[in-house]
N, C-alpha and C positions, 0 to 999 in steps of 0.2 A: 455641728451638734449630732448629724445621725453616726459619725465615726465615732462620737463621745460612747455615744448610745450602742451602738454595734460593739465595741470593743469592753465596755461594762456588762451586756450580756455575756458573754464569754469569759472572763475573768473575774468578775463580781464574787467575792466567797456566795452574798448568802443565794446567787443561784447554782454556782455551783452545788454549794451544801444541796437544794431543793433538788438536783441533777442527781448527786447521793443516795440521798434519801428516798429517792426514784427505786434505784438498783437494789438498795438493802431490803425494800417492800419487794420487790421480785422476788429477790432470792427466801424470802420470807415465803412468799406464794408456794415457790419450790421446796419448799420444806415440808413443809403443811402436804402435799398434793403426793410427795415421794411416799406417804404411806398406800400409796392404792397400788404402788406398783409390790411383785412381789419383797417378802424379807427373806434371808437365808442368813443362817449364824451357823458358824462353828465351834464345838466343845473339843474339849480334852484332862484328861482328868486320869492321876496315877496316885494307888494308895498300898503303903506296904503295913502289915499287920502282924505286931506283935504278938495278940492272938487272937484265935479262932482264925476263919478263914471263910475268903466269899463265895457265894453260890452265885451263878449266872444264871438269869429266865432266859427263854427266847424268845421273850414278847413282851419283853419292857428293860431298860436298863436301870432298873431299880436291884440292888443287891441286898442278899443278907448273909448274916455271918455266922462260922456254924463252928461246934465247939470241937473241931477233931485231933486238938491236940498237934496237927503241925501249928510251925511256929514259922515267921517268916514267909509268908503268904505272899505275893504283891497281885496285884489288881490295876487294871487301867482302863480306861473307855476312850473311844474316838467316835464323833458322832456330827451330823449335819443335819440342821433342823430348818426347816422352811413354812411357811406363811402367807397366805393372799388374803387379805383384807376382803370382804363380800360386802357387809353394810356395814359404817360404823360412823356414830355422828359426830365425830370429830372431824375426818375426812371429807365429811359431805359439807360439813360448815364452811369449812377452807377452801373449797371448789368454788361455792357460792360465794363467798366473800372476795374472791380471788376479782371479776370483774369491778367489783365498786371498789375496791382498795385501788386497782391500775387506774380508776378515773381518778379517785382521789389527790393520788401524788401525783398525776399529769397535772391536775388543774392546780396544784399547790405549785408547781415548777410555772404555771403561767401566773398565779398572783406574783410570785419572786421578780418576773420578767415585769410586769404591769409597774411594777412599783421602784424598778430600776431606770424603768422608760420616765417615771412621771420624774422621781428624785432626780437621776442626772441633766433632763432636762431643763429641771426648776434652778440646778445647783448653775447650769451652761449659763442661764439668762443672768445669772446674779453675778457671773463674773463677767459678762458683757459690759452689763449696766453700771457697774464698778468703771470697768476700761471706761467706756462713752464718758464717763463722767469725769476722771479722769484728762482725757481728752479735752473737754468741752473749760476745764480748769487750765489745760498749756495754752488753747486758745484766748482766754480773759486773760491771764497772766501778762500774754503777749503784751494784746490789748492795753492793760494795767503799764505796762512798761513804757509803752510809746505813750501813755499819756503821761507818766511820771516823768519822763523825757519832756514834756511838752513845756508842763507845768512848771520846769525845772529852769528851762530855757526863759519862759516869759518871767518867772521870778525874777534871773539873772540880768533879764532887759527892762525889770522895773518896771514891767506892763503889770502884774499882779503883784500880791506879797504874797509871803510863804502860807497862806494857809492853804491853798490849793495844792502846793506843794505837799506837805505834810499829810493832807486826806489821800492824797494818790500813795504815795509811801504807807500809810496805814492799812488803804484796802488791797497795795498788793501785796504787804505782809500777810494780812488775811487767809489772800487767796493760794500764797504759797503752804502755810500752813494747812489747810484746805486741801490741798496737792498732797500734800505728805499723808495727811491722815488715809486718803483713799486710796495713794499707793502700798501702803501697809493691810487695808481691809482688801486689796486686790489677792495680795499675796494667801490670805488666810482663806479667803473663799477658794483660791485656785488649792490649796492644800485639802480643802473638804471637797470638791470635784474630783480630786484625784484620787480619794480618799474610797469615794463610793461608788466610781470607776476601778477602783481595782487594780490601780499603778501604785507600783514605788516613790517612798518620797524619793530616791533619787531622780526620779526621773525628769526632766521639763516637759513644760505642758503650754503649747502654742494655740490660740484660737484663734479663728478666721468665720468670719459673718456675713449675711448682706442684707442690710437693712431694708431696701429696698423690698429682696421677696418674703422676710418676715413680715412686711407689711400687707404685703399681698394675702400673708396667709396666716393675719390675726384673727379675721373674720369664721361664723361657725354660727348654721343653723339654730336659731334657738327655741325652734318649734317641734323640736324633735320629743319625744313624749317617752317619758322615764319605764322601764321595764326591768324589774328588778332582777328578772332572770338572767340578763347580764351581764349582771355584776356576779365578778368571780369572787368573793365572801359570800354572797350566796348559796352561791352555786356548790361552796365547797363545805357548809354546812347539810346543802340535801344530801351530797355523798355521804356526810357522816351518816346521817339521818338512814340513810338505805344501808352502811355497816351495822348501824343498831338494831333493823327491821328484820335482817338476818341473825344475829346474836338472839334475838326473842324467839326467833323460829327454831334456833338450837335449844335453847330450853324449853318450849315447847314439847317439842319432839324428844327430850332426852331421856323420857321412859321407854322408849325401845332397846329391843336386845340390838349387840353386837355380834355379830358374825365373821368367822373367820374358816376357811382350810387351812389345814396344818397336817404337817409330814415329818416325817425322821428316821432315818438311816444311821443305824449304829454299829460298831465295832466293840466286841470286849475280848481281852485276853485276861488269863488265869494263868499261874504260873508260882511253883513253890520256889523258883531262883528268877533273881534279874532278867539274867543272862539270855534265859529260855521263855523270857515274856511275851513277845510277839512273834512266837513262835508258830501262835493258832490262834484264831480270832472264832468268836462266837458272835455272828451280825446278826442282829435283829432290826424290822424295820416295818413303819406303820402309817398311815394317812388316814384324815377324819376331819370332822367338823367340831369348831371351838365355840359355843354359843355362852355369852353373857349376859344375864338378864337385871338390871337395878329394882330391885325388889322395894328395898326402902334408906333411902340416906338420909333420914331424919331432916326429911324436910327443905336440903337442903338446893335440890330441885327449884321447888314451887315458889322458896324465895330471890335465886337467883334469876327466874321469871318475870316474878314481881320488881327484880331492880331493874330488868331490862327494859321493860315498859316502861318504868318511869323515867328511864334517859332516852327514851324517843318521844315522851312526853315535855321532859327537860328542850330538846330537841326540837320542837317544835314551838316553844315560845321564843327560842332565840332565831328562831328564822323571822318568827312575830317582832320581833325587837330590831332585828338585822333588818328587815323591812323597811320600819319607820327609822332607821338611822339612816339609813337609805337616800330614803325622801327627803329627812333634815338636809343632808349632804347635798343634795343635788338642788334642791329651791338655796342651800346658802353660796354654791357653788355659782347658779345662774345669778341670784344678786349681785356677787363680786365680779360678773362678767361683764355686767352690762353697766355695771357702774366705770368699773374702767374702760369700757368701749367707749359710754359719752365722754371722759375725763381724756382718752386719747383723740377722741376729733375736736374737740375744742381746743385744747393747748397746742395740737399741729398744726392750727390756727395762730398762735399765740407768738410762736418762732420766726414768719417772717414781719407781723406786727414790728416785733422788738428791734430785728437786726434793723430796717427802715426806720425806725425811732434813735438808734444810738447813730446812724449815719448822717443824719438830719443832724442831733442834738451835736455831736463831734464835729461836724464843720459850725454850726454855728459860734461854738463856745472860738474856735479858730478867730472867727470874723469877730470875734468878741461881745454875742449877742446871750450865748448862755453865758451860764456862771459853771463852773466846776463841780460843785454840786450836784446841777445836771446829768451831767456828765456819768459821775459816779451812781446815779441812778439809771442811766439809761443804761449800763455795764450791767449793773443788779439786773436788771430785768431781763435782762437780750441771758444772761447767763443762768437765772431761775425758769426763763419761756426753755431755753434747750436742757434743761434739768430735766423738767418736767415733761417734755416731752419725750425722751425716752423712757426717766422712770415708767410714763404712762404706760410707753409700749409693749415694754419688757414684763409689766405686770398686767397688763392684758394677755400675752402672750401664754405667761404663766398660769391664769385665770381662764384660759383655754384649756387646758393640761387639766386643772381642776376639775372643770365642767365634764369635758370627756371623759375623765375616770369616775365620774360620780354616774355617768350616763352607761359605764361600761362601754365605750365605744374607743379607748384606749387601749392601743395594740401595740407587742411588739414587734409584727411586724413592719417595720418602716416602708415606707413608700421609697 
């Protein structure tokens, strides 16, 4: 199971995708954050004129055009304009937001692991419990045969008539039937394991168990005392909740100016031919502060304010809610636990009961003291006590996986 489990971490799409979705929030972060470093753009810009003709300043690259009667003018600029950001709350939101977004998508990259650990796990025991059963079916069959043998024989020596005969033929029709069916539900379950594992269907897919230290390791504290904090759906609602806490603090704040330095270096050439265009450049060049003030956006501030609060108000009754689903979770999780704990030590009980009753009841029917019927009853039993003895197991087992994720105490990392 932990190689099921190890190798579904690593190839699973939906933690890959959560892996993803990791990187794309980064590079989101780095988007946002690239404004504080400087900007630098370059221009260029060529116009020829019909008529009139341009004037250059040398202290602005704004031109105007003057009626002197040449014709055929050109004109061009060449120019690099630069930028440093000082306060702007765009930039400051995204800094801040920048830490709770990284816990965000970590802790969403650990529910995807949480919940690949619990499914592949549950999906391992369902096709164990198939095999065992399976199993515990070529065993009765056997069983079914040497008594249809038996049965078979004493008919033919006229010690019984055929109806013993006949019941042995019918219950190991049964059980072949039986056989068949759960070889087909092996196959289907091993296809959804492989499925949310992260293998090809080509692929085979071998399991190996031991029952022995499952058993050792069905058992789990059940005094341990519930703490929602966790639990990673929790946990990953406060992160929201502290996204939105900053989102409120941007609009808040979004009546301050913007600030910026700003510079430009320019080139202009004048020239009445082509040819002789860049022939002499007229540079001009300036640096200053860009200040921006929201005077009034019709309001439209104070109501994006108001939605933000109220989706950390939203925000807060789902943690309220997330809470008590919580709790339902974890009180329905421990009932299923400890119902199948009693259900599993009684019936591992039940299994050596049976096999010592069918071996009693099988010699006596020999010495001729049962009946047949016996017989076919003490098979039923000895084959429903080992039924239900690992169904018990297996969903105990499972019922553990439960409890543990309901407790938040489901990891992936594996021991």
């Amino acid at each position: 199971m932990k190689q099921c489990v190890l190798f579904a971490l690593h190839n699973q799409p939906a933690v890959r995708q959560a892996a993803i979705d990791e990187q794309i929030n980064e590079r989101d972060i780095k988007i946002g954050l690239s404004a504080w470093l400087p900007q630098v753009n370059g221009s260029g810009e060529y116009q020829h004129y019909f008529k009139g003709s341009p004037a250059a300043s040398n202290s602005t690259t704004t031109t105007t055009t003057t009626t002197s009667g040449v014709r055929n003018d050109e004109f061009s600029t060449l120019g690099l304009q630069a930028s440093q950001v000082i306060y702007n709350s765009d930039v400051l939101q995204a800094a801040k937001a920048a830490k709770y977004s990284r816990q965000y998508y970590k802790e969403n990259i650990l529910s995807s692991q949480i919940n690949v650990v619990s499914d592949v796990s549950k999906a391992f025991f369902d096709v164990l419990l198939s095999q065992k059963q399976l199993e515990i079916l070529n065993e009765d069959i056997a069983r079914l045969q040497r008594s249809l043998k038996d049965a078979y024989n004493r008919y033919q020596a006229g010690v019984s008539d055929k109806i013993d005969y006949k019941q042995a033929t019918i219950s190991l029709n049964n059980s072949l039937a039986s056989r068949k069916q759960t070889a087909e539900a092996i196959n289907s379950k091993e296809a959804y394991l492989k499925q949310i594992m992260g293998i090809s269907a080509g692929h085979n897919l071998i399991l190996s168990y031991d029952s022995t230290r499952y058993e050792q390791e069905a058992t789990i504290d059940t005094n341990q005392r519930l703490d929602v904090n966790n639990r990673i759906e929790y946990r990953l609602l406060q992160s929201s909740k502290n996204l939105e806490i900053v989102n409120v603090a941007y609009y808040k704040y979004g009546f301050l100016p913007s600030l910026s330095a700003v510079g430009s270096y320019n080139w202009i050439y004048l020239s009445d031919k082509f040819s002789n265009l860049y022939n002499n450049s007229y540079p001009n060049a300036y640096a200053g502060l860009s200040l921006s003030i929201p005077i009034f956006q019709g309001t439209k501030r104070l109501q994006n304010l108001a939605k933000a609060r109220l989706q950390v108000n939203r925000t807060d009754l789902d943690l309220e809610n997330s809470a008590n689903t919580i709790n339902t979770e974890y009180v329905q999780a421990l009932a299923g636990y400890k119902s199948n704990y009693t259900s599993w030590v009684l019936v591992r009980q039940n299994v050596d009961l049976a096999k010592d009753v069918y071996k009693v009841v099988s010699l006596q029917y020999r010495e001729g003291i049962k009946t047949y019927l016996d017989v076919i009853v003490a098979q039923s039993d000895l084959r429903t006590a080992e039924l239900n003895y690992y169904n018990a197991l297996f969903q105990l087992l499972s019922s553990k996986i439960d409890l543990e994720k309901s407790l938040g105490t489901l990891s992936p990392q594996l021991n």
